[in-house]
C-alpha positions in Angstrom: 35.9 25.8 -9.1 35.2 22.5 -7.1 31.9 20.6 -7.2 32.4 18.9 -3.6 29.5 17.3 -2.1 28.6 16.4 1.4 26.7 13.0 1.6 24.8 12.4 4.8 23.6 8.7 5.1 20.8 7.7 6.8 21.1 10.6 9.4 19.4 9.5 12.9 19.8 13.6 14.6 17.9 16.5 13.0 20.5 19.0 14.8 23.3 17.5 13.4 21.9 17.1 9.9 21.2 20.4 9.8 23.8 21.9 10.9 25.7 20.2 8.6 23.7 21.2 5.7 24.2 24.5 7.2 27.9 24.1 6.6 27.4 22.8 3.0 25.8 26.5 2.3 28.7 28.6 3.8 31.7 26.3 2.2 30.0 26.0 -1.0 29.3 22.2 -0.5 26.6 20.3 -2.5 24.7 17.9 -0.4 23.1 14.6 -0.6 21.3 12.8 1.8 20.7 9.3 1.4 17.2 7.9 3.5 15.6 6.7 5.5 16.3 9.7 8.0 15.2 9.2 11.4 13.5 12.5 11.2 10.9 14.3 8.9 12.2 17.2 6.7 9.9 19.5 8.5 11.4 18.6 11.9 11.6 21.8 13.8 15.3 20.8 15.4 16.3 20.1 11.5 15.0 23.3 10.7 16.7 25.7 13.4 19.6 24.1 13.1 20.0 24.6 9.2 18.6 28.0 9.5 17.5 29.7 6.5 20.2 28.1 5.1 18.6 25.2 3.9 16.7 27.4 1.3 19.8 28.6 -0.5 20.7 24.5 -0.7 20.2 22.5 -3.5 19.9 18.7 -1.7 20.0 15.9 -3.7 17.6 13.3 -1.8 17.8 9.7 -2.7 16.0 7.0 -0.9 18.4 3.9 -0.8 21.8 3.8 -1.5 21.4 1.9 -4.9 19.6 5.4 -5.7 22.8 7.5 -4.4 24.8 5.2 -6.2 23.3 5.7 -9.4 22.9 9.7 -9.1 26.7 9.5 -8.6 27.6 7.9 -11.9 25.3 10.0 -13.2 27.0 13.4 -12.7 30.1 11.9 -13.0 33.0 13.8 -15.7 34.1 12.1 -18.3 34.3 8.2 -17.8 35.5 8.0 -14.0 32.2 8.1 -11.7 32.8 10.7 -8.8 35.2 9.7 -6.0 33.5 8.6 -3.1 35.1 9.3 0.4 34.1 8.2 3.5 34.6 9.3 7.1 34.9 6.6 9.8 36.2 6.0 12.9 37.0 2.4 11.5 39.0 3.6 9.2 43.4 2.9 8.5 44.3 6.6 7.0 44.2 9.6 7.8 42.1 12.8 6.0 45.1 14.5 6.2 46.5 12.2 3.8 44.5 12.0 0.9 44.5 14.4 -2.5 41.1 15.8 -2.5 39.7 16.2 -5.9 37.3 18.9 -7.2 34.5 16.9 -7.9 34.6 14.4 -4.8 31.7 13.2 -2.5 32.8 13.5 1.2 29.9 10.6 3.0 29.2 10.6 6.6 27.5 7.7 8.4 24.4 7.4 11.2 25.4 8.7 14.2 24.8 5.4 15.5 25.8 3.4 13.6 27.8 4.8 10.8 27.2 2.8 7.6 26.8 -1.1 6.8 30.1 -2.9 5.2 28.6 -3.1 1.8 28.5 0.7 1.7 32.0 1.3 3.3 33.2 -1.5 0.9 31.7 0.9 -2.4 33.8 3.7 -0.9 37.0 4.8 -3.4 38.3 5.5 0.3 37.8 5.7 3.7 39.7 8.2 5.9 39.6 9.0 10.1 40.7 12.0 12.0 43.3 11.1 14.6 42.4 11.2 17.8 43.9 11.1 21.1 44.0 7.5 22.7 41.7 8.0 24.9 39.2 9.4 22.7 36.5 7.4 20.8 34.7 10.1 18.4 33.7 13.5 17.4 30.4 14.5 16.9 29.5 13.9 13.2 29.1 17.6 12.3 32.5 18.4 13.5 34.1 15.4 12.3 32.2 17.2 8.7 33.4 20.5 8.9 36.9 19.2 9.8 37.1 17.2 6.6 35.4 19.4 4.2 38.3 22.4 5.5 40.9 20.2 4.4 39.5 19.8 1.2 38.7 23.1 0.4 42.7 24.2 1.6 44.0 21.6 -0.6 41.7 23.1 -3.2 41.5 26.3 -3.2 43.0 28.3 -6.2 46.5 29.9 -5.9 46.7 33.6 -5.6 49.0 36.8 -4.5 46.8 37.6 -2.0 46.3 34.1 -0.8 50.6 33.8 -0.6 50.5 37.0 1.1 48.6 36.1 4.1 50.2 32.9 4.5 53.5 35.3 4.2 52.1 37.5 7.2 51.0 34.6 9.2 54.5 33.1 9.0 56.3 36.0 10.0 54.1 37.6 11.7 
């Protein structure tokens, strides 16, 4: 059983936090959110987005990233402090390339502005999704979802059934 989380930081669009949130409740995701947000809690486009999601969502709320920081040691396993992984379009690697573990914090920046270099430089890693040349981003709930389906593949636990249907897809 994992204990992923997705960590939203400073989020500037209620749509997009929320529907990311949304996401953390189907995948079985933890969230975090780490303020300010440029939106209220209550925000009606938050809301909608999230759906009645949000209410089966335990969010851990911090108010600075010191806070986040220190909620992440924490809940942290043994003597190792939760991995932190971010997302960025600044980043070398690839998400494709890094061993997810079961208890690691997958972090998103602003949408405009993604996060400041003391907070990248805190990261254990920071990972991209390759994009075409010509391409600049994805929208940061995509980019999200992306990520957190490659950890949950790499993740998920081994059985006959699961062989099976990759046996099926294979041959077809």
């Amino acid at each position: 059983m994992h204990q992923l989380t997705l960590a939203l930081y400073q989020p500037d669009i209620p749509q997009n936090a929320g529907t990311m949130l949304r996401a953390c409740a189907c995948l079985g995701f933890q969230a975090a959110i780490i303020g300010p947000t440029g939106f209220p809690a209550a925000d009606r486009n938050f809301r909608r987005a999230g759906m009645d999601y949000l209410d089966q969502l335990t969010i851990s709320r911090h108010i600075s990233f010191e806070s986040f920081q220190h909620w992440r040691k924490s809940t942290q396993q043994g003597s190792q402090a939760r991995r932190l992984i971010l997302l960025s379009t600044k980043a070398e690697g690839s998400y494709l390339d890094l061993a997810y573990q079961p208890d690691d914090i997958l972090m998103v920046g602003r949408e405009s502005a993604g996060v400041p270099e003391e907070v990248a430089a805190a990261s254990d890693a920071v990972v991209k999704i390759p994009l075409t040349p010509a391409a600049r981003s994805l929208n940061v709930a995509l980019a999200a979802a992306i990520v957190m389906g490659e950890a949950l593949r790499q993740l998920r636990p081994e059985s006959a059934d699961s062989r099976l249907q990759t046996e099926v897809w294979r041959h077809g």
